[in-house]
Chimera marker file (.cmm) of the C-alpha trace (Angstrom):
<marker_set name="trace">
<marker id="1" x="-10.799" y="-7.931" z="-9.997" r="1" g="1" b="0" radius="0.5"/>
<marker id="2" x="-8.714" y="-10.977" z="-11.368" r="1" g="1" b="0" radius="0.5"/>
<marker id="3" x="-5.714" y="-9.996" z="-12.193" r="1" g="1" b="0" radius="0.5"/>
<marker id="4" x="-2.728" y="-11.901" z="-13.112" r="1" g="1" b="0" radius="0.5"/>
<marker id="5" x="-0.425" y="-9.964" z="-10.955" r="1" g="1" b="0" radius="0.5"/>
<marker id="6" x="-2.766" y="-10.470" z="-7.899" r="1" g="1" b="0" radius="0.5"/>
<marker id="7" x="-1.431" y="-14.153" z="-8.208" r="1" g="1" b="0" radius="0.5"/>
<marker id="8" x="2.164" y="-13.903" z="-8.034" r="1" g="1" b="0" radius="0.5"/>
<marker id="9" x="1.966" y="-12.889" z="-4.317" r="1" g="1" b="0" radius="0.5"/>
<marker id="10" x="1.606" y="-16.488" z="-3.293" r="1" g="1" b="0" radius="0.5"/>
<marker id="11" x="2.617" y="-20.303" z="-4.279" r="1" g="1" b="0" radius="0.5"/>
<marker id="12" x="0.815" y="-22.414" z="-5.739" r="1" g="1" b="0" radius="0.5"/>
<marker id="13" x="-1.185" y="-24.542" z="-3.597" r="1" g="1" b="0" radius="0.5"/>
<marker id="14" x="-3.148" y="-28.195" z="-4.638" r="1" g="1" b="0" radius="0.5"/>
<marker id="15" x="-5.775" y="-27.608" z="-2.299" r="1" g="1" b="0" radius="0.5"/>
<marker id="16" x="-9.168" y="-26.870" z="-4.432" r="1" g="1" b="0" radius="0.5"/>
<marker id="17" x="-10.720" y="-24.668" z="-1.591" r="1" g="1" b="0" radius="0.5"/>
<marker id="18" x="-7.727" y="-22.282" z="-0.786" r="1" g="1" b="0" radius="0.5"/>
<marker id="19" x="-8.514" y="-18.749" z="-1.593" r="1" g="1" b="0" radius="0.5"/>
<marker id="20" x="-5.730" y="-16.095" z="-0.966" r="1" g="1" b="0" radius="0.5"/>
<marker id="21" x="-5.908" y="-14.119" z="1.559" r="1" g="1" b="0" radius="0.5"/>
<marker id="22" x="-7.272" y="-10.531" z="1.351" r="1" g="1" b="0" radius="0.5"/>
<marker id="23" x="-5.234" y="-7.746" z="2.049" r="1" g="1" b="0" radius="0.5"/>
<marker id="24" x="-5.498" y="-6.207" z="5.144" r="1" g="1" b="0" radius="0.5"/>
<marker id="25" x="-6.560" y="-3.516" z="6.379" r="1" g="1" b="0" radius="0.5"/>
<marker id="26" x="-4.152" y="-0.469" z="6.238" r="1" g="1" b="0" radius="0.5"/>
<marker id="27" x="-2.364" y="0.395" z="9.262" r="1" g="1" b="0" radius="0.5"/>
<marker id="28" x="-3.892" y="4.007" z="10.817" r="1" g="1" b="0" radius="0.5"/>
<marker id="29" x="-1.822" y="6.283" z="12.893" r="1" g="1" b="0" radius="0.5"/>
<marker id="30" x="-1.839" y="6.334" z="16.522" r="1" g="1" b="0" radius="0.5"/>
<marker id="31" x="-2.126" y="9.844" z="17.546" r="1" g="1" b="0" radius="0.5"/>
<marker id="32" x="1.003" y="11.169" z="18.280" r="1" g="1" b="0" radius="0.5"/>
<marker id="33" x="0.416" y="11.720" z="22.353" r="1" g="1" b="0" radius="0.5"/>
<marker id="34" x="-0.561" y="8.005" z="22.735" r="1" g="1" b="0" radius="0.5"/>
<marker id="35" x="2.794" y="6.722" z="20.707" r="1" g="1" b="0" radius="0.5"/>
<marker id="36" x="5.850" y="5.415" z="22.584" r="1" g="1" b="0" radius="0.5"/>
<marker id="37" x="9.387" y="6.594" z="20.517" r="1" g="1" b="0" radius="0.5"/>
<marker id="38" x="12.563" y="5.833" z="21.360" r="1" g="1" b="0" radius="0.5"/>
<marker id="39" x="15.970" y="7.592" z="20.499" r="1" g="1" b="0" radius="0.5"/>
<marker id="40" x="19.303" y="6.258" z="20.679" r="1" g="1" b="0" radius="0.5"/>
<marker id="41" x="22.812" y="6.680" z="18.654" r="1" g="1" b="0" radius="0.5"/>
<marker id="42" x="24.388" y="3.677" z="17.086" r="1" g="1" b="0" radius="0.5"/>
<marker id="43" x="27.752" y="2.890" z="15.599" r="1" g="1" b="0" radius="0.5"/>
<marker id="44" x="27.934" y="-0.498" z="14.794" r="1" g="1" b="0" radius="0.5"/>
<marker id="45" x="28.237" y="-1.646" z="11.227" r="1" g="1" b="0" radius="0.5"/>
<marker id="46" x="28.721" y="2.476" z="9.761" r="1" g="1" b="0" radius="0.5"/>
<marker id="47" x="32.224" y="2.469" z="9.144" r="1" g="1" b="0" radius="0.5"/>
<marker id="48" x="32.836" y="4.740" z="12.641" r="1" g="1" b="0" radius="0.5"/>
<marker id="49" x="30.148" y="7.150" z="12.137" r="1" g="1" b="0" radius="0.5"/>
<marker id="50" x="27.438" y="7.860" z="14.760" r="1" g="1" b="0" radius="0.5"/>
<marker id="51" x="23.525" y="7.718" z="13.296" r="1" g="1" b="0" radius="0.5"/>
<marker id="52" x="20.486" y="8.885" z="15.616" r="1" g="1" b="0" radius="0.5"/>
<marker id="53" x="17.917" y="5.966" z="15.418" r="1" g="1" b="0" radius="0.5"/>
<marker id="54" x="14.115" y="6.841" z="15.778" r="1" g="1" b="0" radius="0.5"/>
<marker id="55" x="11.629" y="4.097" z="16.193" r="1" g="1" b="0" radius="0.5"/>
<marker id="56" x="8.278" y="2.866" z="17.904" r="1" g="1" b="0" radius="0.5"/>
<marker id="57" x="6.429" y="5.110" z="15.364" r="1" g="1" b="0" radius="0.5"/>
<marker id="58" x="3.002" y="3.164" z="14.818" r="1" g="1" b="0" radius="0.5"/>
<marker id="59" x="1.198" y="4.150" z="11.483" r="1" g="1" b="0" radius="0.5"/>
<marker id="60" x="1.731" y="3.463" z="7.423" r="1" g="1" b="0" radius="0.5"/>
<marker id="61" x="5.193" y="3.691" z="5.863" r="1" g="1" b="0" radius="0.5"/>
<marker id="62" x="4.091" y="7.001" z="4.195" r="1" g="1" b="0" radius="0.5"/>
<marker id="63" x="3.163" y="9.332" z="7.558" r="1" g="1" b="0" radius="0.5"/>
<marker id="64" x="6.811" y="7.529" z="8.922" r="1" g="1" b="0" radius="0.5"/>
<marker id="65" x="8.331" y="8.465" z="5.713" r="1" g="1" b="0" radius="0.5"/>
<marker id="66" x="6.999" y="11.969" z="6.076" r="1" g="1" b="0" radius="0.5"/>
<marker id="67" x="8.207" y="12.228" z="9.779" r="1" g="1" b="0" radius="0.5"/>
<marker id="68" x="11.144" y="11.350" z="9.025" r="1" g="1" b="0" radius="0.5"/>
<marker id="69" x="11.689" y="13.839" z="6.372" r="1" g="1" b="0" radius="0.5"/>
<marker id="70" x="10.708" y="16.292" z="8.657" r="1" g="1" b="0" radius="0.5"/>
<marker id="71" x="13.176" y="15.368" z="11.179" r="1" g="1" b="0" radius="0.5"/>
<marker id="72" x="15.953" y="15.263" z="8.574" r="1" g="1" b="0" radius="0.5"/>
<marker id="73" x="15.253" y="18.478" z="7.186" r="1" g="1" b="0" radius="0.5"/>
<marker id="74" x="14.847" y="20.704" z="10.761" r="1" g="1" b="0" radius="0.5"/>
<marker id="75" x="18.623" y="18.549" z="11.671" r="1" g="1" b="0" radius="0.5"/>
<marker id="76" x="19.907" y="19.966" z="8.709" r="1" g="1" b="0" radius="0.5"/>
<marker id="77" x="21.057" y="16.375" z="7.501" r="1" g="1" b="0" radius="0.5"/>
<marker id="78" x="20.775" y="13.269" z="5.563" r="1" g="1" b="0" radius="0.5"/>
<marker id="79" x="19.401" y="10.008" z="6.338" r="1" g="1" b="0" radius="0.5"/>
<marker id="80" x="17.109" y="6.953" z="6.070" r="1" g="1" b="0" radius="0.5"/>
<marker id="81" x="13.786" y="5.437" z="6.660" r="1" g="1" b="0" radius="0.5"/>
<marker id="82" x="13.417" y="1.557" z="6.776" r="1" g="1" b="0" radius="0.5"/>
<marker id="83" x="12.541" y="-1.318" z="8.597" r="1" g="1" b="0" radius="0.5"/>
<marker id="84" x="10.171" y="0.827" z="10.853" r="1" g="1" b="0" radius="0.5"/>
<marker id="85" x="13.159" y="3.238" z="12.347" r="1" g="1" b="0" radius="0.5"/>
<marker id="86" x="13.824" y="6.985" z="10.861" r="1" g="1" b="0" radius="0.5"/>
<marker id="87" x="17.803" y="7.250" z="10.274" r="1" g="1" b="0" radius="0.5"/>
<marker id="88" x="19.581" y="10.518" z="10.888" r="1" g="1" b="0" radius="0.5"/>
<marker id="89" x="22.774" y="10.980" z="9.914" r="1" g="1" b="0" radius="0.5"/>
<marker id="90" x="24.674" y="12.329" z="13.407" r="1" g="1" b="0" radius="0.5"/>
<marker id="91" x="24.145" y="13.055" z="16.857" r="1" g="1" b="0" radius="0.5"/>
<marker id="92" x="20.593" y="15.090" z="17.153" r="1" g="1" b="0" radius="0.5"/>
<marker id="93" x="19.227" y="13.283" z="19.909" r="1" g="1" b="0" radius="0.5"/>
<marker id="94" x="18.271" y="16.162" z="22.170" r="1" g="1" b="0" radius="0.5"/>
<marker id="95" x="17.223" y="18.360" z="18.566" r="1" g="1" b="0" radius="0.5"/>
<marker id="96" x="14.779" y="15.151" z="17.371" r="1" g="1" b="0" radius="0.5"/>
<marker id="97" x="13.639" y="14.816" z="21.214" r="1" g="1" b="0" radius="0.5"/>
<marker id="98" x="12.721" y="18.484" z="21.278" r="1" g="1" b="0" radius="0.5"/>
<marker id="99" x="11.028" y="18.527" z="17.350" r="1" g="1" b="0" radius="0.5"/>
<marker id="100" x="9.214" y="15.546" z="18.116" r="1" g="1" b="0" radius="0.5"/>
<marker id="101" x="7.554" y="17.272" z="21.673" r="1" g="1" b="0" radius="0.5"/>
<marker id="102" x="6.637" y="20.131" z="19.197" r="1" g="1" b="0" radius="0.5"/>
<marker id="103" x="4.808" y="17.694" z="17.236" r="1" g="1" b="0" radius="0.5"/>
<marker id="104" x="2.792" y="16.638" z="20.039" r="1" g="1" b="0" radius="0.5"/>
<marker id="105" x="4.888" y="13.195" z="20.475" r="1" g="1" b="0" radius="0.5"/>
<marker id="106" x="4.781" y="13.355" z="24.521" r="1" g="1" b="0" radius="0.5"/>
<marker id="107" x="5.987" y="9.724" z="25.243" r="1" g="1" b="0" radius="0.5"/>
<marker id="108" x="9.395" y="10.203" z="23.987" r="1" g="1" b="0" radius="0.5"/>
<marker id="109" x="12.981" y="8.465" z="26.018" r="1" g="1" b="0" radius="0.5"/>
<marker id="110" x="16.217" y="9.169" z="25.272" r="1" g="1" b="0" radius="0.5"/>
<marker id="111" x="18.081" y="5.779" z="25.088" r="1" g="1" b="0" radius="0.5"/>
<marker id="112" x="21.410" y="4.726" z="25.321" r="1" g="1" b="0" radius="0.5"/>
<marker id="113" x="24.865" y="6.679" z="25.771" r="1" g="1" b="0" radius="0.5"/>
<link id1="1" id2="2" r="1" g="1" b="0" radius="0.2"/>
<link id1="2" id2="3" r="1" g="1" b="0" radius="0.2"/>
<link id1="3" id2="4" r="1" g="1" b="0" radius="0.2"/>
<link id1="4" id2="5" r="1" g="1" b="0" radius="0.2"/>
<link id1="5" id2="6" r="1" g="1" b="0" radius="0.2"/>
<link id1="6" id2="7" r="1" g="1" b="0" radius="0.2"/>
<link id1="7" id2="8" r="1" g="1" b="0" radius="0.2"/>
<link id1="8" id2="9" r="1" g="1" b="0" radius="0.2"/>
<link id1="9" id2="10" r="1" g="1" b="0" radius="0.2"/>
<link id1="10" id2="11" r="1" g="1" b="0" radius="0.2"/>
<link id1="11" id2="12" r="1" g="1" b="0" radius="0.2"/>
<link id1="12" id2="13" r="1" g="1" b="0" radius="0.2"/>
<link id1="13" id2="14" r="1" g="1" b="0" radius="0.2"/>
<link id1="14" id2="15" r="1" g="1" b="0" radius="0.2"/>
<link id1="15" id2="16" r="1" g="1" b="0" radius="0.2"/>
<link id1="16" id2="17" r="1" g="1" b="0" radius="0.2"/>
<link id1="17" id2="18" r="1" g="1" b="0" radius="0.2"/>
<link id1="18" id2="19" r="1" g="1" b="0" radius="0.2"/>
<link id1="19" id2="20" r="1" g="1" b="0" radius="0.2"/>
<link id1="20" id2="21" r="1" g="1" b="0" radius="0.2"/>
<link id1="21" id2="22" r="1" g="1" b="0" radius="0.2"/>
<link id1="22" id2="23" r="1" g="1" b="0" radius="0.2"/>
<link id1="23" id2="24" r="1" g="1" b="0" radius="0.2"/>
<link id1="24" id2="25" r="1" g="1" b="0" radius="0.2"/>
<link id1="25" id2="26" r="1" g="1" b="0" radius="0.2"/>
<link id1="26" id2="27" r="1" g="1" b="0" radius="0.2"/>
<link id1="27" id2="28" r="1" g="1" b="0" radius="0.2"/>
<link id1="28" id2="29" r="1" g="1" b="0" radius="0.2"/>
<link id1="29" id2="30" r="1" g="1" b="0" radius="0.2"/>
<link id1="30" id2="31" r="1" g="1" b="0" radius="0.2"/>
<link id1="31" id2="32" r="1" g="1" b="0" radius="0.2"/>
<link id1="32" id2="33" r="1" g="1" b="0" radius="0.2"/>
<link id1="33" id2="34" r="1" g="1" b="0" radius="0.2"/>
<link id1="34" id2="35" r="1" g="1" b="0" radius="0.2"/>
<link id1="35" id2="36" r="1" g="1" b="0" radius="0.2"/>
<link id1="36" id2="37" r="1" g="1" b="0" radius="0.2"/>
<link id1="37" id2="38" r="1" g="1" b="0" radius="0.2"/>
<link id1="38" id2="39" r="1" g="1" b="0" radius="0.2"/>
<link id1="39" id2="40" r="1" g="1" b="0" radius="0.2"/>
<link id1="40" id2="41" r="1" g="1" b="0" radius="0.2"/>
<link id1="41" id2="42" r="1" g="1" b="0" radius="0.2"/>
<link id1="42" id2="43" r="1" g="1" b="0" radius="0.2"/>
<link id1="43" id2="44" r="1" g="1" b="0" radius="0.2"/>
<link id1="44" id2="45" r="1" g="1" b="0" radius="0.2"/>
<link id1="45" id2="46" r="1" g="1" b="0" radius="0.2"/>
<link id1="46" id2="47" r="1" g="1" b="0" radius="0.2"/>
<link id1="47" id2="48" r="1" g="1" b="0" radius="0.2"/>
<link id1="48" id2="49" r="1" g="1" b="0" radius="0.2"/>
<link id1="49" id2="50" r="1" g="1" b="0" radius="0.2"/>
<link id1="50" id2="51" r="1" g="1" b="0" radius="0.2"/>
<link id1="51" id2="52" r="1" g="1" b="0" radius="0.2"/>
<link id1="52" id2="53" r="1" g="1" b="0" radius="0.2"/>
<link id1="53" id2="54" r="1" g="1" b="0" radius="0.2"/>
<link id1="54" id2="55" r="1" g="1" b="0" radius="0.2"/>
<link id1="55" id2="56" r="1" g="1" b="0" radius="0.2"/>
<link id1="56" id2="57" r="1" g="1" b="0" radius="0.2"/>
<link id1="57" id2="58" r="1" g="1" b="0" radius="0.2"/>
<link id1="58" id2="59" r="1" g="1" b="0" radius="0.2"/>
<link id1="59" id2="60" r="1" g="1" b="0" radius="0.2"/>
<link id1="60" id2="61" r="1" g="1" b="0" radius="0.2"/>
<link id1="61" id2="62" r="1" g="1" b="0" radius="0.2"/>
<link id1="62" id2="63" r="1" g="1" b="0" radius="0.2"/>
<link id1="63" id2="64" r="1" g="1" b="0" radius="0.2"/>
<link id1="64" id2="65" r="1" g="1" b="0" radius="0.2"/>
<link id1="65" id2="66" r="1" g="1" b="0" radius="0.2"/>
<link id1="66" id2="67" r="1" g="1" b="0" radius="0.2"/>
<link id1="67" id2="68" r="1" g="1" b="0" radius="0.2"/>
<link id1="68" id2="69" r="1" g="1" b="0" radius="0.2"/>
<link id1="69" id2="70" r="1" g="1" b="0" radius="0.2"/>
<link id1="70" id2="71" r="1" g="1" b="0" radius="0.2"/>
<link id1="71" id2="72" r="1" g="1" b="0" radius="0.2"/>
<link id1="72" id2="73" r="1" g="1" b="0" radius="0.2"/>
<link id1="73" id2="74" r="1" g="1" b="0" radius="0.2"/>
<link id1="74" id2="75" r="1" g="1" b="0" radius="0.2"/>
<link id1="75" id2="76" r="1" g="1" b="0" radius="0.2"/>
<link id1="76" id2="77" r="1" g="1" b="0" radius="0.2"/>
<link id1="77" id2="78" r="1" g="1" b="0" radius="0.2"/>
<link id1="78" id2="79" r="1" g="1" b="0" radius="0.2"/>
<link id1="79" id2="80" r="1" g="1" b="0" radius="0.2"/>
<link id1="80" id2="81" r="1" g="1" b="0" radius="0.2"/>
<link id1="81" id2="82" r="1" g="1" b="0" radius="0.2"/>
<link id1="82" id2="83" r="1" g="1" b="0" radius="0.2"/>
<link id1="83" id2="84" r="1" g="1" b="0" radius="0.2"/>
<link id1="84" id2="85" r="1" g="1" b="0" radius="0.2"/>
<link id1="85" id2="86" r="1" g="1" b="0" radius="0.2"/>
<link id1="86" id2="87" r="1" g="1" b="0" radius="0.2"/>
<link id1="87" id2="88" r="1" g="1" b="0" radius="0.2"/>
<link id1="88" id2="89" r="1" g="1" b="0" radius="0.2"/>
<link id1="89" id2="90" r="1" g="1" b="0" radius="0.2"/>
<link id1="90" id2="91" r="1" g="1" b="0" radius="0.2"/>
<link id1="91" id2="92" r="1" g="1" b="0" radius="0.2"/>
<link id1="92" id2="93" r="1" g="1" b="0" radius="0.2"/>
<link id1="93" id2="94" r="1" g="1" b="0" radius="0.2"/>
<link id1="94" id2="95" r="1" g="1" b="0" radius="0.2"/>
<link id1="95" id2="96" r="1" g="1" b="0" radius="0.2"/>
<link id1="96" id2="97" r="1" g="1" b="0" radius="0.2"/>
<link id1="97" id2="98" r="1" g="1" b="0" radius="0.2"/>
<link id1="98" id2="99" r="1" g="1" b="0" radius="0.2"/>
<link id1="99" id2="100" r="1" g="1" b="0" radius="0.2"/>
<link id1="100" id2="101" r="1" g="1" b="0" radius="0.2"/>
<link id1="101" id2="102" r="1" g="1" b="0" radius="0.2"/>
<link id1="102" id2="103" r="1" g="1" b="0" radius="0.2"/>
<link id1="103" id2="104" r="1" g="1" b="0" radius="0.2"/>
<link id1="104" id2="105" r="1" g="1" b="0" radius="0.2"/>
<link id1="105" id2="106" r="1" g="1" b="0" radius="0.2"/>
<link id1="106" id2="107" r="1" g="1" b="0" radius="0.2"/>
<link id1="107" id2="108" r="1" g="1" b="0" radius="0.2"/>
<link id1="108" id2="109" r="1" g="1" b="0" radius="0.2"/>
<link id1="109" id2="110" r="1" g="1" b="0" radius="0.2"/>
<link id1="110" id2="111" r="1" g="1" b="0" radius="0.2"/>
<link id1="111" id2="112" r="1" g="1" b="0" radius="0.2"/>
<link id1="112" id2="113" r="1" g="1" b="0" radius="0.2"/>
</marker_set>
């Protein structure tokens, strides 16, 4: 397919043999046992207010989207998902370590304080 939009992803280019490149292939999730996730709390930059930071989850955006939803919703709290790490609004450390054993995440470390 030759879409239009298809060529706004990249600059223009004066060699006569470049070809974009094709997409790749989608990311697949690791199953849970064999991923490596890390917890810690953070402060900086969040006006005094502690956040529980999940990350090392290795899959699409959508299944870490959906994990972290999960995690959110069993805290009881709000939060985020970007740049790779699930945000959770407060200190649930020990809660997402113990929801994310249920899940069959085995290879799980508490970090920091």
């Amino acid at each position: 397919m030759n879409d239009w939009k298809d060529k706004l992803k990249f600059a223009y280019s004066t060699n006569p043999e470049y070809t974009p490149e094709e997409q790749e292939e989608p990311i697949e999730t690791v199953e849970p046992s064999k991923q490596i996730i890390r917890v810690w709390l953070e402060k900086k930059n969040r006006g005094g207010k502690v956040v529980s930071i999940v990350s090392g989850f290795v899959g699409p955006d959508e299944d870490l989207k959906n994990l972290g939803k999960i995690l959110k919703s069993r805290c009881g709290v709000g939060g985020s998902v970007k740049d790779g790490e699930i945000i959770v609004q407060g200190d649930f450390r020990d809660r997402i370590l113990s929801i994310l054993n249920e899940l069959g995440y085995k290879n799980v470390k508490k970090a920091g304080g």
